[in-house]
C-alpha positions in Angstrom: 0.0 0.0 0.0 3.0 2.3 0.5 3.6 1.6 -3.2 0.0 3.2 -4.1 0.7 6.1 -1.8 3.7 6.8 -3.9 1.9 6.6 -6.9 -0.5 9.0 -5.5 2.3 11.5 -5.1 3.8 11.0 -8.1 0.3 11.6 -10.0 -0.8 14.1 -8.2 2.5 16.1 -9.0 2.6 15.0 -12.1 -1.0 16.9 -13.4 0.7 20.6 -13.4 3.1 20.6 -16.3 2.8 22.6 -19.0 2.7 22.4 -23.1 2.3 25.0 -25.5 -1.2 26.7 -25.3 -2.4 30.1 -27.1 -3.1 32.7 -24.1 -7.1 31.8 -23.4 -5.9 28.1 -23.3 -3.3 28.9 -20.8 -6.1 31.1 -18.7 -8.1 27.8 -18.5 -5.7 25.6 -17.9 -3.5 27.6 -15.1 -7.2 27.1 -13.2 -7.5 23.7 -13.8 -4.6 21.4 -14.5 -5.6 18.0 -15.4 -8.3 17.1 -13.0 -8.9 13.9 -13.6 -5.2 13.0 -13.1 -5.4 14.8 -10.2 -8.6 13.0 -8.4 -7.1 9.4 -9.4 -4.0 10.4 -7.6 -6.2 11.3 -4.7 -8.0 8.6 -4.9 -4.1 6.2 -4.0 -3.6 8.4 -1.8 -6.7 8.4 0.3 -6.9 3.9 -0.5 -3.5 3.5 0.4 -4.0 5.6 4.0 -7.1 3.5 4.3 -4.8 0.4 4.2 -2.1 1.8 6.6 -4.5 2.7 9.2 -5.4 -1.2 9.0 -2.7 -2.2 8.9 -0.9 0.3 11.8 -3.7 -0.6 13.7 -3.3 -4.3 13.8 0.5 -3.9 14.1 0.5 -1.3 16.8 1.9 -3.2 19.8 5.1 -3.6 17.6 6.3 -0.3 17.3 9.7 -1.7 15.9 7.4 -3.3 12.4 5.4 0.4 12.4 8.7 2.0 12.2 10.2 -0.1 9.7 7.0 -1.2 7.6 4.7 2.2 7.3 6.2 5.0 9.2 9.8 5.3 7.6 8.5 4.2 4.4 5.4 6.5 4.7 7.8 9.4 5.3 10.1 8.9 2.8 7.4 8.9 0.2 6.1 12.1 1.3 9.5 13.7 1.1 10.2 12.4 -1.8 6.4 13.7 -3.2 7.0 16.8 -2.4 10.4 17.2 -3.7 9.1 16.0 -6.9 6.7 18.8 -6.5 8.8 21.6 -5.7 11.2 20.7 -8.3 8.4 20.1 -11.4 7.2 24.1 -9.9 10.5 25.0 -9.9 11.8 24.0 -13.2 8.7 24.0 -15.3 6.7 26.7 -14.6 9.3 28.9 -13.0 8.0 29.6 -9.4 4.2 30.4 -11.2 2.3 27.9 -8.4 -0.9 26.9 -9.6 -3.8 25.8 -7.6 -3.7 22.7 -8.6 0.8 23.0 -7.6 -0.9 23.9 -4.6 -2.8 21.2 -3.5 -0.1 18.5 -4.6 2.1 20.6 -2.0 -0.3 20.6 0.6 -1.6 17.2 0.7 2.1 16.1 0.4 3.2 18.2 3.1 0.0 16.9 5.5 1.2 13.2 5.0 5.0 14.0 5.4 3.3 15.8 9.2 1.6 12.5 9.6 4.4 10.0 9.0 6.7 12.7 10.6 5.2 12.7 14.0 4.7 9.0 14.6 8.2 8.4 13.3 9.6 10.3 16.1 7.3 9.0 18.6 8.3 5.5 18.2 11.9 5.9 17.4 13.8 7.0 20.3 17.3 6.4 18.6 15.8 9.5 16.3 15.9 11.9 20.1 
């Protein structure tokens, strides 16, 4: 399920970049950047967390499998999600965030809080 999470990420930053429109095409598509792209990668996203919840809650008395199983995982994903995003803003459209470059970064940058947090929790080598 980690694997679909991923994919989620990668989707969803995936639906902002840019091909050569004429200027009312560009107005459009700015506003709306490949929606349906967009809801299937929400739609990993919000399956995979469904399985993870499962599956950290039937794994929660071994905090040493939630580490190594969902929450490092989990948390590299995210980083690496949002880094994907920040770079396609960065390098295609020039630092021009759209609204849909805005949701990818803030659903990427809620799951990277939510691995983050548990991952420092259980880990007491990390403190």
């Amino acid at each position: 399920s980690l694997w679909f999470l991923l994919f989620g990420f990668v989707l969803c930053s995936g639906t902002f970049t840019t091909i050569k429109l004429n200027t009312a095409e560009e107005v459009l598509i700015s506003k709306f950047e490949n929606i349906p792209m967009f809801v299937l990668g929400i739609l990993f996203c919000v399956g995979s967390s469904c399985a993870l919840i499962c599956l950290a809650c039937r794994w929660r008395r071994n905090s040493i499998w939630l580490v190594e199983r969902i929450l490092l995982p989990g948390f590299i994903n995210s980083a690496t999600g949002l880094a994907n995003t920040l770079v396609s803003v960065g390098t295609v459209h020039h630092w021009e965030v759209s609204a849909t470059a805005k949701s990818t970064i803030i659903i990427t940058t809620i799951y990277l809080g939510i691995f983050a947090v548990p991952l420092i929790w259980y880990s007491p080598s990390l403190w």
